[in-house]
Every structure is written in C-alpha cells, then in structure tokens.
C-alpha positions as CSV (number, residue, x, y, z in Angstrom):
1,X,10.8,6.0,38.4
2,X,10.8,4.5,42.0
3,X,12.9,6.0,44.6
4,X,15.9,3.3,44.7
5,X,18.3,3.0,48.1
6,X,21.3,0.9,48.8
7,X,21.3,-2.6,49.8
8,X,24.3,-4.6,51.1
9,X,24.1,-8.6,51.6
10,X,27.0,-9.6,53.8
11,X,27.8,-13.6,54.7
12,X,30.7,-14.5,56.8
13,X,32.9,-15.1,54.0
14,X,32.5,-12.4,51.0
15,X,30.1,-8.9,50.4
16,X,27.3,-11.1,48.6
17,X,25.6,-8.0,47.2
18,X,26.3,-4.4,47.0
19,X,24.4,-2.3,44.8
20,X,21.6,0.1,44.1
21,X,17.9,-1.4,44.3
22,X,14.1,-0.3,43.7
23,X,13.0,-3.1,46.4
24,X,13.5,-6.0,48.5
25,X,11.2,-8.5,49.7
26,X,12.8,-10.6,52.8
27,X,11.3,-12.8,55.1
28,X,11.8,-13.0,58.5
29,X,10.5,-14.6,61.7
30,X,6.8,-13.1,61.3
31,X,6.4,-13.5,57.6
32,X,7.9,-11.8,54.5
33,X,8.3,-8.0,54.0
34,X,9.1,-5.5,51.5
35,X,11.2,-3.1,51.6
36,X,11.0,0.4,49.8
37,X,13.1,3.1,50.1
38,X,12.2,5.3,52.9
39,X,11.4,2.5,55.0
40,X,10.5,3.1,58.7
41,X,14.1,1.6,60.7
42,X,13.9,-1.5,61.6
43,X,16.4,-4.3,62.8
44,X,14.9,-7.6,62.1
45,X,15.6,-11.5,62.2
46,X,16.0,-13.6,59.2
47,X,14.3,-16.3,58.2
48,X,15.7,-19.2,55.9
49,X,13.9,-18.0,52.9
50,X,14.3,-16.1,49.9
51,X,15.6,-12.9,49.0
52,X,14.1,-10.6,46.3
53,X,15.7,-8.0,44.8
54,X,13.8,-5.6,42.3
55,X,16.0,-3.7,40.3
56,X,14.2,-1.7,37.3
57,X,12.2,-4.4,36.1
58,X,14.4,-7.4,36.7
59,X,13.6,-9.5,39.7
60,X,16.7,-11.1,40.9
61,X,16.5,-14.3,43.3
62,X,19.0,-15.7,46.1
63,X,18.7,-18.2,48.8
64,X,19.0,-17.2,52.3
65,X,20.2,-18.4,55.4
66,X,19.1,-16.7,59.1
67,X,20.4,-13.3,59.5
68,X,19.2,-9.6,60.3
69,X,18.2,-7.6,58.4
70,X,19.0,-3.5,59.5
71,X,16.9,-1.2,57.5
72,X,17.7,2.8,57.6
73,X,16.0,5.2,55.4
74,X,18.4,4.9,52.5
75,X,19.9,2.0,53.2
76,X,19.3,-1.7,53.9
77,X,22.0,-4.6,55.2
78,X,21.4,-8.0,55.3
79,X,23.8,-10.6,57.2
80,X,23.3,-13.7,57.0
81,X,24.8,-17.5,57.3
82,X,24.9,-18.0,54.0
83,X,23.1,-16.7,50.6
84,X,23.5,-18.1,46.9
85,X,22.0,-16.7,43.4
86,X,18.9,-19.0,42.4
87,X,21.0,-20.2,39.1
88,X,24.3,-20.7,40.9
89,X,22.4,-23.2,43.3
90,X,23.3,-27.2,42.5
91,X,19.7,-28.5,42.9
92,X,20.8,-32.5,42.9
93,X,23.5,-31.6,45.7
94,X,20.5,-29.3,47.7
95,X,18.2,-32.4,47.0
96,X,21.0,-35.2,48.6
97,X,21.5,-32.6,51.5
98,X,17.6,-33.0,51.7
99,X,17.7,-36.8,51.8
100,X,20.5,-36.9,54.2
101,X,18.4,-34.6,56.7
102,X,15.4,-36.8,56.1
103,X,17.4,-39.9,57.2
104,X,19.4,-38.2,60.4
105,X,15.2,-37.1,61.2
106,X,14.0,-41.1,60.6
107,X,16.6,-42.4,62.6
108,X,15.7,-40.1,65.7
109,X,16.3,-42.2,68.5
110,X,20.4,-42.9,67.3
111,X,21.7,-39.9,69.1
112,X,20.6,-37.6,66.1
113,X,20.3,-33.4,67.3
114,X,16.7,-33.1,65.8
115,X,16.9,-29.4,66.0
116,X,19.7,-29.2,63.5
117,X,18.8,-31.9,61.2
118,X,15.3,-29.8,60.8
119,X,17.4,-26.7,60.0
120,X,19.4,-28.8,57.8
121,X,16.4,-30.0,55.6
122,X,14.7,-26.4,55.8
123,X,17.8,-24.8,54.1
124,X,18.0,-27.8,51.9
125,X,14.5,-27.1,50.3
126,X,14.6,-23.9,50.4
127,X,17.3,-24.1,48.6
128,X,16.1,-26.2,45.8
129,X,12.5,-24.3,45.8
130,X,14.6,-21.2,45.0
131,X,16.2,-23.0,42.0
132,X,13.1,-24.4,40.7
133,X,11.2,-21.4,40.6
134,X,13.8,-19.3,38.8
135,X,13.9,-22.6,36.2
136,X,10.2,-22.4,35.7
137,X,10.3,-18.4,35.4
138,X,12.7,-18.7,32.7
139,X,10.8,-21.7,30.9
140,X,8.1,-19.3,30.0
C-alpha cells in the first residue's frame, strides 16, 4: 500500500478538499507534476489546469484556477482562485462563458483587456475539458 499524506485545497471562499491522499498530479507554470508522499518541498505556481487526486484506486478530478501549490513532506496545500469537482461542473454555462470570451477576443480593437478575456476562455475550456473527460471515463 502507498505511503498516503495529507492534501488541503483551499479557495477564497470554502476548504475545497481536506483529506488523506495516495497522490496528486497538478500542473503548474512548467508543466504538470505528481506528487507522492515524501516529496522534496516545494512552493510552486498554479496553472489553470486540472487537479488529480489518487485515492486507493479511485481517481478523482477538479478544475483549477491559478494558485500555489506548498508541498512539505507529509503534507500538500493548494490555494487557488477557484476549483470545482469535474461532475459538479455546468458544461453549457463553461461553453457560453467560452463563446462570450471568444467574442470580447474578436472584437479586440473595442476597448476589450485581451489579457483577461484570454484567461477567461482558458478557464472556460479547461473547465469543460475537465467535464468531458470524466463523462467519457464513466461511458466506458
């Protein structure tokens, strides 16, 4: 049995997480990473992306905003903007945020912050790539 380690996922609003864990996958600025107990410390940035939580033999999904991630030998937390379960996500209000984003990007010139709209549609379909995924998992 794998050595398991405590993972906390905090968001501005609520403990998201809290709980005993085998592994996590994150990703962050340079690329995704794994995390096993025993870890070497680390204090890391978030990317938007997934989370992956391995507990037993259940893979468990969430959506991720930016964040940090501070890894200890025993124990991992992650803060970030925002994070939501992969079946709790509404995939036709992730897609509209999507289209919205798409349209403020198209329209550049109308005094539209580019940067944000970007972030906007990166969360957006990360959001509904999350969903999808765990759909097409549980089709099988």
């Amino acid at each position: 049995m794998a050595a398991t380690y405590m993972l906390d996922i905090v968001t501005p609003d609520k403990s998201f997480y809290n709980g005993e864990v085998d592994m996590t996958i994150i990703r962050t600025s340079t690329g995704d990473m794994g995390i096993l107990r025993d870890h070497e410390p680390t204090v890391a940035p978030l990317s938007i992306g997934a989370i992956r939580i391995k507990i037993g033999e259940q893979m468990q999904e969430a959506a991720c905003s930016s964040g940090f991630v501070n890894i200890e030998e025993d124990h991992v937390t992650i803060i970030t903007d925002a994070a939501e379960w992969a079946g709790e996500i509404d995939v036709e209000r992730a897609r509209a945020a999507a289209e919205r984003a798409k349209e403020r990007l198209e329209g550049q010139g109308q005094g539209v912050d580019v940067g944000r709209a970007k972030v906007s549609l990166t969360r957006a379909m990360n959001r509904v790539h999350v969903a999808q995924k765990t759909m097409n998992h549980s089709d099988l």
